[in-house]
C-alpha positions as CSV (number, residue, x, y, z in Angstrom):
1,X,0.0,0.0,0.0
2,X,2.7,2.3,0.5
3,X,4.3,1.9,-2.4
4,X,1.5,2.6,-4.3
5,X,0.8,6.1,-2.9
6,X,4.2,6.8,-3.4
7,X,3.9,5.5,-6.7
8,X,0.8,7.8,-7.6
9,X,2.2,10.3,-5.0
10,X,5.5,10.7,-7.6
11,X,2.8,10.3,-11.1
12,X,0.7,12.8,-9.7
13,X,3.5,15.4,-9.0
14,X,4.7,14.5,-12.6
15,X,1.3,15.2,-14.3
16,X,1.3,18.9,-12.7
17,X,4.8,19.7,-14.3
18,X,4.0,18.5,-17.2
19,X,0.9,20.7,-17.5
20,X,2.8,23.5,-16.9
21,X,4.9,22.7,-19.8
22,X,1.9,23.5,-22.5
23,X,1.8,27.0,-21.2
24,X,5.3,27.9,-20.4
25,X,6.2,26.3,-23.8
26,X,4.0,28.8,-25.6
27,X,5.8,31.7,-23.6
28,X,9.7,30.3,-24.8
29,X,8.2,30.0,-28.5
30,X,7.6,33.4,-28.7
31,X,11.4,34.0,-29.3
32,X,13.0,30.7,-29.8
33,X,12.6,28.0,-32.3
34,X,10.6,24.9,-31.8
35,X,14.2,22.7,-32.7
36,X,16.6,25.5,-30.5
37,X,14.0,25.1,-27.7
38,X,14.2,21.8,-27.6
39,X,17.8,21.8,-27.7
40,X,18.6,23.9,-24.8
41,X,15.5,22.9,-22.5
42,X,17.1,19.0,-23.1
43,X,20.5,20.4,-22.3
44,X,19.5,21.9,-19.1
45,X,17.9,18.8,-17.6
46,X,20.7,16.6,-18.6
47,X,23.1,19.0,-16.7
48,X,20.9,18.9,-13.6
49,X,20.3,15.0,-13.9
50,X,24.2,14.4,-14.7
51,X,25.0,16.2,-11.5
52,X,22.4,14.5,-9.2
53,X,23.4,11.3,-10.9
54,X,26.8,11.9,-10.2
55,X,25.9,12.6,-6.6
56,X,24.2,9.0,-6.2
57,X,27.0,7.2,-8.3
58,X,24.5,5.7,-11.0
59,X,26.1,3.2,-12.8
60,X,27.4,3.6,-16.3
61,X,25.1,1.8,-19.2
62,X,26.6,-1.3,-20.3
63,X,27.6,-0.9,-24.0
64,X,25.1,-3.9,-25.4
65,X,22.1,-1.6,-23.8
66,X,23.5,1.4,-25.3
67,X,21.5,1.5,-28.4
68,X,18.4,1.1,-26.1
69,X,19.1,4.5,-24.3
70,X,19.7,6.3,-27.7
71,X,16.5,5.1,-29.1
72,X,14.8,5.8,-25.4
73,X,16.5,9.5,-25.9
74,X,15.7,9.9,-29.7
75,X,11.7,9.3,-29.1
76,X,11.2,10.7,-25.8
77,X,13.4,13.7,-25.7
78,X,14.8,14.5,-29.9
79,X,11.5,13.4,-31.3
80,X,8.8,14.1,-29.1
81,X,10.0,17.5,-28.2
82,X,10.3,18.9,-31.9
83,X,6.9,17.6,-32.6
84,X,5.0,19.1,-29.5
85,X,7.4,22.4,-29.6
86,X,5.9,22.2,-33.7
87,X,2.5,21.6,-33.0
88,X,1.9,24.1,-29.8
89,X,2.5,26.9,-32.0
90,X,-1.2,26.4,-34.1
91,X,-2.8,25.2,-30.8
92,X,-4.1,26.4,-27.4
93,X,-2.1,24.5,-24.2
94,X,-5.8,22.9,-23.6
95,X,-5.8,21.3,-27.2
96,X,-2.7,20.2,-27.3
97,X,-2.6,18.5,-23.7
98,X,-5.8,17.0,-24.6
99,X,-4.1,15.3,-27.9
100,X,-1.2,14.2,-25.7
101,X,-4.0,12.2,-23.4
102,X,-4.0,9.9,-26.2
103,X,-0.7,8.4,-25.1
104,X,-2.3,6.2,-22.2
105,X,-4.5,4.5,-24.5
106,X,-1.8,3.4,-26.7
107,X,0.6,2.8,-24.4
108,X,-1.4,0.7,-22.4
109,X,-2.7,-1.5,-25.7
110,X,1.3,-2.0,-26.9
111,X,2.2,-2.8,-23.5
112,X,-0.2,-5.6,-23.1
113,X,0.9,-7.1,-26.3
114,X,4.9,-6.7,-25.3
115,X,4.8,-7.6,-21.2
116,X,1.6,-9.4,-21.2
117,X,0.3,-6.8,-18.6
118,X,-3.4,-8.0,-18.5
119,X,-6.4,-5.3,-18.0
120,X,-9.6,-5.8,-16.7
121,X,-12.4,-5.0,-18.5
122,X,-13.6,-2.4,-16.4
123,X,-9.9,-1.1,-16.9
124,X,-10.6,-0.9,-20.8
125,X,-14.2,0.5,-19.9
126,X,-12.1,3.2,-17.6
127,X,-10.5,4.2,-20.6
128,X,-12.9,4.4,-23.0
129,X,-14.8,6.5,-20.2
130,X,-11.3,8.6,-20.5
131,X,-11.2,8.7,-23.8
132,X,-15.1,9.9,-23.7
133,X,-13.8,13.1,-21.8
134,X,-11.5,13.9,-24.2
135,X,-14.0,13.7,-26.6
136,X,-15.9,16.1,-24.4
137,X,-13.3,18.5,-24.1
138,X,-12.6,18.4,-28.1
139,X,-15.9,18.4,-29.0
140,X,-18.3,20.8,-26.9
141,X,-18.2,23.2,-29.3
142,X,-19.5,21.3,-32.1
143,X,-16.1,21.1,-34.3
144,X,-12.8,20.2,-33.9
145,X,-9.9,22.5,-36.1
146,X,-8.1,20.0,-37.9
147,X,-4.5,22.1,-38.6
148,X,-1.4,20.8,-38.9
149,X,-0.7,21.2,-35.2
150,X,-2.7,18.7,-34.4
151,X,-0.4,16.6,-36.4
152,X,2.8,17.2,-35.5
153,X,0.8,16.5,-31.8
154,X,-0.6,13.5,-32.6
155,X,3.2,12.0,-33.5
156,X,4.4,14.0,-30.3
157,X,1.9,11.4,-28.5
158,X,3.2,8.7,-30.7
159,X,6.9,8.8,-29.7
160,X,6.1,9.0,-25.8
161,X,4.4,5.4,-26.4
162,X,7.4,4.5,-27.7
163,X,9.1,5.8,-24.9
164,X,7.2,4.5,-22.0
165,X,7.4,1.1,-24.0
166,X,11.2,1.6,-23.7
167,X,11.5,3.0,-20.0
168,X,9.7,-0.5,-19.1
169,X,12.3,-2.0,-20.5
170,X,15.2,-0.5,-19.5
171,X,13.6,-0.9,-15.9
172,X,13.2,-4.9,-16.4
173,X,16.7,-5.4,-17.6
174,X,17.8,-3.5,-14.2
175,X,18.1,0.0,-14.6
176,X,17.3,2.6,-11.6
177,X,14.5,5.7,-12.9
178,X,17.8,7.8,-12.0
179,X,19.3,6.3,-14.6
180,X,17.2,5.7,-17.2
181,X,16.2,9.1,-17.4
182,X,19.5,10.8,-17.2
183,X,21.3,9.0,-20.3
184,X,17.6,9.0,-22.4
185,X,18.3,13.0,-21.8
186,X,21.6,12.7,-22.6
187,X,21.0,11.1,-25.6
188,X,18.1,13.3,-26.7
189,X,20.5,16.4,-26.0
190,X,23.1,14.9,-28.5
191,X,20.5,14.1,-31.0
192,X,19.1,17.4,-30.6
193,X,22.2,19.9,-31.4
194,X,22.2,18.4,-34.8
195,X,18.9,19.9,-35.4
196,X,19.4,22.9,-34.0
197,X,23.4,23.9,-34.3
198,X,22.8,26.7,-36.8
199,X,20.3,28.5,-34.9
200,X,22.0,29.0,-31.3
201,X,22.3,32.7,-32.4
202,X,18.8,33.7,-31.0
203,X,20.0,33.1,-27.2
204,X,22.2,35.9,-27.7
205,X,19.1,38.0,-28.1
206,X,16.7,36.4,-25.3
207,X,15.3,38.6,-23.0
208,X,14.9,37.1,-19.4
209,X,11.1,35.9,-19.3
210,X,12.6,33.8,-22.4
211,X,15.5,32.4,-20.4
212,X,13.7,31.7,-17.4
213,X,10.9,30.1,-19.2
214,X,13.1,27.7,-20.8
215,X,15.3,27.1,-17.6
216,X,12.2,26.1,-15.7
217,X,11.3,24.0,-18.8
218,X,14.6,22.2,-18.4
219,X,14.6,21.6,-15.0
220,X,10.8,21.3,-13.8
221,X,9.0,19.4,-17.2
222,X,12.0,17.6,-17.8
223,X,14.2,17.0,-15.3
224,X,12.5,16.7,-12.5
225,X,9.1,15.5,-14.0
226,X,11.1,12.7,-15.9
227,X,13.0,11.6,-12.8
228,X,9.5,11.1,-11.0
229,X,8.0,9.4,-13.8
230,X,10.2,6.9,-14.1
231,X,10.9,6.0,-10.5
232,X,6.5,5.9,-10.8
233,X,7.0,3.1,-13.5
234,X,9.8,1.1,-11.3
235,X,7.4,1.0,-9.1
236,X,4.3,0.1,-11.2
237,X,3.0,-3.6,-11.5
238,X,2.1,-2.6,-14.9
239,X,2.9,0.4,-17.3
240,X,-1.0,1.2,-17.1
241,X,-1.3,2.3,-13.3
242,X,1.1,5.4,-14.2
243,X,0.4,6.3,-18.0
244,X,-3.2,6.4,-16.7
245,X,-2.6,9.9,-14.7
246,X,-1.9,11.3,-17.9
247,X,-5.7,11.9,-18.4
248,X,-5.4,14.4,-15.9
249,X,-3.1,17.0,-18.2
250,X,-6.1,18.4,-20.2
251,X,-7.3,19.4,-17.0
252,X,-4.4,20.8,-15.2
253,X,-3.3,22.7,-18.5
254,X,-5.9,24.5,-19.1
255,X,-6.1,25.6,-15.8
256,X,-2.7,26.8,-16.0
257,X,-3.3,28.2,-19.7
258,X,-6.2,30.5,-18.6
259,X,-3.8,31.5,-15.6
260,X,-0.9,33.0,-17.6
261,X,-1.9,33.1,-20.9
262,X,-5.6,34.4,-20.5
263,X,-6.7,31.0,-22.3
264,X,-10.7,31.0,-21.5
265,X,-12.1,27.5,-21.0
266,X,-15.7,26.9,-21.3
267,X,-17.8,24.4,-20.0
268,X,-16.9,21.2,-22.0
269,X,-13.3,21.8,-19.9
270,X,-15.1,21.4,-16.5
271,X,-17.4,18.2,-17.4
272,X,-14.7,16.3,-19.7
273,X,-12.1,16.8,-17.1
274,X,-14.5,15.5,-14.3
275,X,-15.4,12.8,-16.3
276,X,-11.5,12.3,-17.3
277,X,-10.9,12.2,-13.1
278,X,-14.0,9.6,-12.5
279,X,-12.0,7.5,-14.9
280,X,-8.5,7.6,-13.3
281,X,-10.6,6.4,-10.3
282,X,-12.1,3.4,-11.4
283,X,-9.2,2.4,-13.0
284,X,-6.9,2.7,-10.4
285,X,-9.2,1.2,-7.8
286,X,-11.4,-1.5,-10.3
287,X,-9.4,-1.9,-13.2
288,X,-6.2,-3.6,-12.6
């Protein structure tokens, strides 16, 4: 029992950094690039994870799992930050975080063909019942914009299945969250500066709000957030009980969008996300 409050304890507190990252992330894009951005938020976490690493001696990664923590890196930090940095530019935070909610579903579906990690069927029926608020939260007013935001979003979603597919792993074959996390990051960092080498003039020109936007981006979303998700999925039975939480973004984001970016939500916000919350509940407490 304790381990699973600290388990949703540590998802939780992972959920509200990362909703803060849909706002925040629309603040930095007003003067950075969507590949630059990326670049330098990566960079900052894997200093700050590299030196509490270093301060709890985490092992080095054995050379055969190497390949393993470049493609971990490549789709959770090179890829899926390009294509949510992309696609938050031609959406509100509450759109976007609401696309991103779409990572549960498939995550738990390719998890339950790869680990055998059996759901309940009132864990499916929890998710559809998630997915229904989403729908809510898309739909209430009767159309949904279909711009090419919502593409590069929908691959931003994508690539974290990939990655919480590859975290599992990484965890089964032995590896602490601590370290997980840090060498993904570091690998995602090195990935990144090829993308984004010729444009590392603009930091010259940031004003502060830009450079402590993308600080915070570097250490809170990703550094930190990271850290605690993936200590959540050592401790998981199954990859489900965690990526569940991630219903809750839409929520949280919106919140936060209408708090610093004046974002107004309407009334499809409040009943999908309490229909989104009803679902986390059943499924953490019926569905596994």
């Amino acid at each position: 029992m304790k381990q699973k409050f600290k388990m949703n304890t540590m998802a939780l507190f992972t959920i509200l950094l990362w909703a803060s990252a849909f706002p925040m992330t629309k603040v930095a894009m007003t003067h950075y690039t969507p590949n630059l951005l990326s670049f330098i938020r990566c960079t900052v976490a894997s200093i700050l994870l590299l030196i509490i690493g270093l301060s709890n001696r985490i092992r080095k990664p054995r050379k055969k799992d190497m390949f393993w923590f470049l493609l971990s890196g490549g789709f959770g930090f090179t890829m899926y930050m390009i294509l949510f940095n992309n696609g938050i530019q031609t959406l509100t935070s509450a759109t976007s975080s609401i696309i991103i909610t779409t990572t549960p579903i498939m995550t738990t579906v390719v998890a339950s063909k790869l680990y055998g990690e059996k759901i309940k069927k009132v864990g499916w029926l929890a998710i559809a019942l998630a997915f229904l608020g989403v729908l809510i939260l898309m739909l209430w007013d009767g159309v949904v914009s279909i711009n090419i935001g919502l593409i590069w979003t929908v691959g931003a979603a994508i690539v974290f299945c990939c990655y919480n597919i590859l975290n599992r792993k990484l965890s089964y074959i032995g590896y602490t969250a601590l370290e997980i996390v840090t060498y993904s990051m570091i690998s995602g960092a090195i990935l990144l500066a090829l993308f984004s080498i010729q444009e590392v003039g603009q930091i010259m020109t940031s004003e502060p709000s830009h450079v402590l936007s993308v600080i915070y981006l570097g250490i809170m979303p990703s550094a930190i957030a990271y850290l605690f998700w993936g200590k959540a999925m050592s401790l998981a039975d199954k990859t489900s009980e965690v990526t569940n939480f991630m219903f809750f973004i839409p929520l949280f984001s919106t919140m936060l969008g209408f708090v610093l970016l004046k974002e107004i939500p309407n009334m499809g916000t409040f009943i999908g996300g309490a229909v989104i919350i009803l679902s986390v509940l059943i499924f953490n407490l019926k569905g596994k």
